[in-house]
N, C-alpha and C positions, 0 to 999 in steps of 0.2 A: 705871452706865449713865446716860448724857444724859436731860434730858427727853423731846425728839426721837426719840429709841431705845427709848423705853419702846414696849412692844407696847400697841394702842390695841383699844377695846372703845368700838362702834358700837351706842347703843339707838334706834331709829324706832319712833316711835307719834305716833298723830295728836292725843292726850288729852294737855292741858298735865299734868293732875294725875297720871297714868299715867308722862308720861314722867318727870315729877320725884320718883316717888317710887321708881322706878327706877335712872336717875341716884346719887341718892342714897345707895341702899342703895350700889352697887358704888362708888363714890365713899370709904363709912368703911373697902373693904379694899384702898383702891387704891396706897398708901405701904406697906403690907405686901407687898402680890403683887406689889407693880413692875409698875402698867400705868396706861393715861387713857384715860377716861372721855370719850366726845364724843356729841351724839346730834344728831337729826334728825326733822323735826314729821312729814315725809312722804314719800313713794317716793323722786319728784324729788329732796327735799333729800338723801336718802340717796346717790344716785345719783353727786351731784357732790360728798359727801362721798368716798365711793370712789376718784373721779376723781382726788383730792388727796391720799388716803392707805394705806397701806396697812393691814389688820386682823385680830387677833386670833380674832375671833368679831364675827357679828353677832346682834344681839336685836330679832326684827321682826316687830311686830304685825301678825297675820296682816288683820283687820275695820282697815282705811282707807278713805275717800273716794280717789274718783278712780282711783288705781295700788294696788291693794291690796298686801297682802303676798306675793301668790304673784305675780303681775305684777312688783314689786320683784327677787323673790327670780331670778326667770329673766332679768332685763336685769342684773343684777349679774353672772350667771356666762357670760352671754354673750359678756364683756368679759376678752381674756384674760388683764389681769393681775388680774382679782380673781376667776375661774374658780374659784380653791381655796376661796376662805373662807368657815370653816363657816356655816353660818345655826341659830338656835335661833327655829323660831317661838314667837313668845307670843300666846295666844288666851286667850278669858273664860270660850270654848263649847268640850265636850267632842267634840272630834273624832272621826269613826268613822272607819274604817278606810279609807274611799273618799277622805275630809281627809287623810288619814296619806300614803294615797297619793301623793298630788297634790302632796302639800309634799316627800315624798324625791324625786319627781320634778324638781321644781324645783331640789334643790338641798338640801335641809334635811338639816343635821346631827342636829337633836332638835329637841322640842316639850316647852312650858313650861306652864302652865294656872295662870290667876291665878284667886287672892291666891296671888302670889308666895312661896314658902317661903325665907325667907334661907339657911337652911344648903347646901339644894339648890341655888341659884341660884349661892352663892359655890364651891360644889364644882366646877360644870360649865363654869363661869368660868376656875376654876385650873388644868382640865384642858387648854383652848384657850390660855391666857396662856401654861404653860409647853410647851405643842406650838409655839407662836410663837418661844419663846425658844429654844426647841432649835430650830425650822430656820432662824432667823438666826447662830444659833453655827455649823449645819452650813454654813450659803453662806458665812461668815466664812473658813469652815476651808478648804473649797473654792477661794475666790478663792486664797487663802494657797497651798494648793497648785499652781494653775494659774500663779501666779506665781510657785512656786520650779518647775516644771515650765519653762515660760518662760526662765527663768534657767539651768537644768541643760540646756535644751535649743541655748543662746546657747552656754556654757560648753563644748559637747561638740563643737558647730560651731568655735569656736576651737582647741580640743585636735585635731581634725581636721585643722584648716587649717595648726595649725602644724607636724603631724604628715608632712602633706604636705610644706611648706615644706621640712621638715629631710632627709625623704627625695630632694627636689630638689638640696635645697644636698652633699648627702653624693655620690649622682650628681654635682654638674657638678665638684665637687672631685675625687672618683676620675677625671672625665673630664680632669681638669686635670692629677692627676698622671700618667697614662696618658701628658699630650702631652706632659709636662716629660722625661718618659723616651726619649718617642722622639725630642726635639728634643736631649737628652745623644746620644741613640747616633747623630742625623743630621751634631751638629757634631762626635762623635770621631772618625767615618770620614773626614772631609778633614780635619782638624787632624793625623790619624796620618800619614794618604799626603804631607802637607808636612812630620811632623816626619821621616819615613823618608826623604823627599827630600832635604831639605836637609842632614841627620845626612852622605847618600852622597856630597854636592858637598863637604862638607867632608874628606872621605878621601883618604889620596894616592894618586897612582894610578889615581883614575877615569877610565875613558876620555872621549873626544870624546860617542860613542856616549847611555852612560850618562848623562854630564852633560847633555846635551840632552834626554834622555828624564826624568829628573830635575824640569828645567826647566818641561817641559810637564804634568808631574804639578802640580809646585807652581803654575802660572797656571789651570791647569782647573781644581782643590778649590779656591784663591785666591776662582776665581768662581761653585764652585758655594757656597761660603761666601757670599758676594756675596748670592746667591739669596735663600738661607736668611733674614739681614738685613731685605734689601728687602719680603718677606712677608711678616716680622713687621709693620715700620713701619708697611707701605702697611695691614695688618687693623686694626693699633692708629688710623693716622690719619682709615681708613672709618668707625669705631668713632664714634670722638669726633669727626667731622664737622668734620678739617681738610683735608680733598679739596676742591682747588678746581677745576672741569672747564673744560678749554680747547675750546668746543664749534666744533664746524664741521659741514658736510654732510658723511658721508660711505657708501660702498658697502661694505656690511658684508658682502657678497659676496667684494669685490677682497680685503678685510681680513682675511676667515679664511683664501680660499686663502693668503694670504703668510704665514699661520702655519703653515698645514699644510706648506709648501714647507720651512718652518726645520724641522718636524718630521721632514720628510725628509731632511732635507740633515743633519742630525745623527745618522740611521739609528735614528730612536726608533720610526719606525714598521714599521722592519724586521721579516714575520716576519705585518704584522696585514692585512684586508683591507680596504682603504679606499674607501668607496663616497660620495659627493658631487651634492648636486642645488642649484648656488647660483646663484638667481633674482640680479636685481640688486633692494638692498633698502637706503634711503636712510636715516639718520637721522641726525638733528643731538646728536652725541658728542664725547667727548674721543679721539682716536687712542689714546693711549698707554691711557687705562684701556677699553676696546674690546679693545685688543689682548691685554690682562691677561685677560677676560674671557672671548675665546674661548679663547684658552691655556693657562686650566686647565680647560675646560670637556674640552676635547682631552687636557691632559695626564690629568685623572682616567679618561676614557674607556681611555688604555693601562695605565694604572697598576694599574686592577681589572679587566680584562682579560688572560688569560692569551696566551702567544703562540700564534697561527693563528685567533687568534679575527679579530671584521668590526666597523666602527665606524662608521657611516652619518651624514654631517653632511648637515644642509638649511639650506635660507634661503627663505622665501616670502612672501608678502604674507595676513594673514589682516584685514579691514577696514581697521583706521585703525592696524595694527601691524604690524613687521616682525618674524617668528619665524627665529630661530635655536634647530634641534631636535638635539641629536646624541646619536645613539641604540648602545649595545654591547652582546656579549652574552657581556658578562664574568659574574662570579660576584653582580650583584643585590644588592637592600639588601631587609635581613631589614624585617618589617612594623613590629615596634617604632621601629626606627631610621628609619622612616623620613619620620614627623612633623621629625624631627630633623637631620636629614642637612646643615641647612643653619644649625644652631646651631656656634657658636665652641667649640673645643674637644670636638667632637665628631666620628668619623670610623667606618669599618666596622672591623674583624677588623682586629686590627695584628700584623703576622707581622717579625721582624727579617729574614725571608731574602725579603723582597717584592724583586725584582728593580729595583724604577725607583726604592723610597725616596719622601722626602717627606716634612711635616709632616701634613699632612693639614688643613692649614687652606685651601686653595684656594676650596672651595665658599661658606667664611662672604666670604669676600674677595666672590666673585662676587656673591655677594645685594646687599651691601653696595654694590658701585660699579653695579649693573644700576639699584636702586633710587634712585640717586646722577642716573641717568640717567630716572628716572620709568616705570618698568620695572616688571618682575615677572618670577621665576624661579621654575619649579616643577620638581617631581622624580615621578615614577613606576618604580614595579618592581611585577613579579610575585611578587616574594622571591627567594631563594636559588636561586643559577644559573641564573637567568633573565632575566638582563641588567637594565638600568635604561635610562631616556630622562630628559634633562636639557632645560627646553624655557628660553627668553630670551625674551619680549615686549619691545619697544621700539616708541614714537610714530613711525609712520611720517613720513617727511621730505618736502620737495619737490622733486623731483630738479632741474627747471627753474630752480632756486632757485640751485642751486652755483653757486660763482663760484672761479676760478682763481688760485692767486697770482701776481704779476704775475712773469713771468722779469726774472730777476736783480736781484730787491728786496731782500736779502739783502746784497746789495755794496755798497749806501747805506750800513749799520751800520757797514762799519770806516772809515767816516771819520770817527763821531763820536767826540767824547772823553769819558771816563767818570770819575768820583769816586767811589769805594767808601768808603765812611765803615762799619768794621767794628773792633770792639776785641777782636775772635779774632786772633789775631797769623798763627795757622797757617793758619784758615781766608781772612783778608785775603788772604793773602800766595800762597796756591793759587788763589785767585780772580784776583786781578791777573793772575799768571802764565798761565792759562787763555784770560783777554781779548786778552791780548796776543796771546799765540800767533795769535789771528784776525785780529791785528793793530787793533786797540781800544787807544789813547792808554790810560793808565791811573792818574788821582794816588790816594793814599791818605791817609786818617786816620784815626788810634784809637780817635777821639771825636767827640763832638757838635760841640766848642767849636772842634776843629780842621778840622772837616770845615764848618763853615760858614765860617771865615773861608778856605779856599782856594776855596770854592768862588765866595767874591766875590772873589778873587785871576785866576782861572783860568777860570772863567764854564764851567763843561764845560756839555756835549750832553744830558750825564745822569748823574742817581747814583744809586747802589747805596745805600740807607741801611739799615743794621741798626735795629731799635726800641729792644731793651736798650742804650742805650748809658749809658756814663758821662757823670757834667757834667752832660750836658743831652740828653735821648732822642728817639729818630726822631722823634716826635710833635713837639716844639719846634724840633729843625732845621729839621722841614716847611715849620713856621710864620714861621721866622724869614726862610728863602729865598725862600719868598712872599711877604712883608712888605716883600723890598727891592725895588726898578726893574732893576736890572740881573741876580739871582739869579730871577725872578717865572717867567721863561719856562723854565727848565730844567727838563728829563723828569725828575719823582721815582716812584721804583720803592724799595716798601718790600719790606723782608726781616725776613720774622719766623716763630717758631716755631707761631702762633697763627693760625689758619686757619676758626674758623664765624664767622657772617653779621656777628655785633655786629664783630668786629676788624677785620673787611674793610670795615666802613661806619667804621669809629672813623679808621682810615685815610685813608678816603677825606674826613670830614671834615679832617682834619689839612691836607690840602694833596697828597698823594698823587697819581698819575696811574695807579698801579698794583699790587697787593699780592698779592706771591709768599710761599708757605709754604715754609720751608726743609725738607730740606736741600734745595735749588732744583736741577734737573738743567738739567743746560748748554745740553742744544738746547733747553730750553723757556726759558730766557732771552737764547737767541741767535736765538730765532724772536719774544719779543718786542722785542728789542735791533733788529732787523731791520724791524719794526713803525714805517712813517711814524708823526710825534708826533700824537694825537687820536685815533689807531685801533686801539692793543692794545687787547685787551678787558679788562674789569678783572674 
């Protein structure tokens, strides 16, 4: 044990020769008992002894000037860190019983009566030293425990957390192979009815009849395959935030009935009762993802609705939002599921003999491009067989704002000429062929190296440039066809697979006018193609 640590023993008396011979004596057993000896002339000095340490036992002559020892003894315990520590008064005069009083009153552990007896003195001494040493061993051991308590108690929070964690990941896993099964059994069912089809076109024999009916098997599973496809890409590209919105005004009114009318027109809502309250309600959107949005918001409404059931779409203005409500009263989402409902891989009750099918990824899509739009999509149910409501917020628009495409701005485009610079041979080569057909001039090159020296050959209206290219990449063609006088003013329109903020600004420094995420759909490039030069939106 440190100096420091040793347990300390306080003598006050106001007698130089009293307190040194005091002192003294506990002093020749103080390398034995392991303690130190400090003392004090008077109250005060004792007082701010205290202040600075802590004590063993104190030895406090009772007869002082000034503060005596019972004055001493009651402002020492006053004070609550020295509250505990014993006191042994020392007096000359035999105290009666009214003194005896008055000192345990104060505080007094014992009473001493000089001429001090050494053995007594050293005895009652060693009984306070080691009471000292034992409860600094117990607060030692205490901390010690409080800090592995501390520690077990960090330790068991982690074992929790990760307890959870794996309970999570083992859910979204089940919930993953759940989809992986039903996205096997959604693409076996039109992969069967085209291999049955076309196995019967190849028989001899088939009638007219047959072969046509055949035909139309194989283009409707073709495109309900298509579907399938498209769902994935479009949740995978929401996901990873390569959606870029082609925004304009629009009446999200006009926009669901035209969905509902396909709904009809293809007899999916045969059967259900459709009830309709569509205010006119503005906002600045992409068409194509609007149109995705209310689409499945519609198709899950028949899909968990059994047929004869009612499915009620609204559109209204609530403040500074346009709500889109559409409410069923199909079979409801159980309470559990329904925090969830709008997580990836995650869907109700999956039954094979469900009549409409599906992945059941619609809903994470929806979140995805609502939010895409600065939105919010919330979900409500009662539970099981008690329908659901699906609600849409979106930033109200200015309707006074819309502005008209000019008629027949579109007819500008096929007069200009175009440069596709792509080293897809297949994909080049269906693109060219696509342009044309609108009647779009059309040169091509494999590469970077090619595609700049025609286009200082042949000076087009506009190019198509891929990023990955060989030689020398979309990024440096950019640069290079900006860098000359006669190449500077041609429309660059980049095509790349890589669609958040940085690629589209990386782009746009390059020299760009314009940056499309492949695989690029054709009226969204024939509607910028169509676009006077300065005004696509990038």
């Amino acid at each position: 044990m440190s100096h420091s640590d040793k347990p300390k023993i306080l003598v006050v008396n106001d007698d130089p020769a009293s307190l040194l011979a005091l002192t003294s004596l506990l002093e020749q057993w103080a390398d034995e008992s392991n303690y130190e000896v400090l003392s004090a002339r008077s109250g005060q000095d004792a007082l701010r002894q205290v202040l600075r340490n802590d004590f063993a036992v104190i030895l406090l002559d009772v007869n002082m000037p000034g503060m005596d020892g019972f004055e001493t003894a009651e402002a020492i315990h006053q004070r609550p860190r020295s509250a505990d520590i014993p006191i042994i008064f020392v007096t000359a005069f035999l105290a009666d019983e009214i003194d005896r009083l008055k000192a345990y009153q104060r505080g007094a552990a014992d009473f001493m009566f000089t001429p001090v007896i050494p053995q007594v003195l050293r005895a009652k001494v060693q009984v306070f030293v080691a009471l000292a040493m034992k409860n600094e061993q117990l607060k030692r051991q205490a901390e010690k425990l409080s800090q592995r308590t501390t520690e077990l108690t960090a330790t068991n929070k982690r074992l929790v957390r990760e307890m959870e964690e794996r309970r999570a990941a083992e859910a979204k896993s089940s919930a993953k192979d759940e989809f992986l099964a039903m996205l096997g059994h959604e693409l076996r069912n039109p992969l069967s009815a085209i291999s049955s089809a076309s196995s019967l076109l190849g028989m001899p024999g088939v009638g007219a009849e047959s072969s046509g009916r055949a035909r139309m098997i194989i283009q409707r599973q073709t495109q309900h395959l298509s579907r399938i496809v498209d769902d994935l890409l479009d949740l995978s590209r929401a996901m990873s935030g390569k959606i870029l919105l082609s925004r304009k005004r629009i009446d999200l009114a006009t926009l669901v009935a035209a969905c509902l009318d396909t709904f009809r027109a293809t007899g999916r809502t045969a059967g259900y009762t459709i009830s309709t309250d569509l205010q006119p309600g503005w906002v600045d959107g992409d068409c194509t993802r609007l149109e995705q949005i209310a689409t499945n918001l519609i198709d899950n409404a028949l899909k968990y609705t059994p047929s004869g059931g009612s499915i009620d779409i609204g559109i209204g203005a609530e403040g500074g939002d346009i709500v889109l409500t559409v409410r069923d009263s199909g079979v409801g989402i159980a309470p559990d599921l329904l925090p969830h409902v709008f997580d990836v891989f995650v869907q109700g009750a999956i039954s094979i003999d469900r009549s409409q099918g599906g992945l059941g990824i619609g809903l994470s899509l929806v979140r995805r491009l609502v939010e895409l739009h600065g939105g919010a999509v919330s979900a409500s149910s009662e539970g099981n067989s008690s329908g659901s409501t699906f609600q849409i917020r979106m930033p109200r628009a200015d309707a006074e704002a819309m502005h008209e495409e000019p008629a027949g701005g579109a007819s500008t485009g096929a007069q200009q000429t175009i440069l596709l610079i792509e080293d897809n041979d297949d994909g080049r080569e269906m693109m060219a062929t696509m342009l044309e057909s609108f009647g779009y001039p059309v040169f091509q090159a494999r590469d970077g190296l090619e595609g700049v020296r025609i286009a200082g050959d042949k000076v087009p209206d506009v190019a198509l440039v891929d990023i990955g290219l060989p030689g020398i990449d979309g990024y440096e063609v950019a640069r290079r066809l900006r860098a000359e006088p006669q190449t500077r003013e041609i429309r660059l329109i980049a095509l790349t697979g890589y669609g958040l903020a940085e690629d589209q600004q990386r782009v746009l420094d390059a020299g760009f006018d314009l940056h499309l995420v492949k695989p690029v759909e054709l009226e969204a490039l024939l509607e910028q193609l169509a676009e006077p030069a300065g005004q696509a939106a990038n």
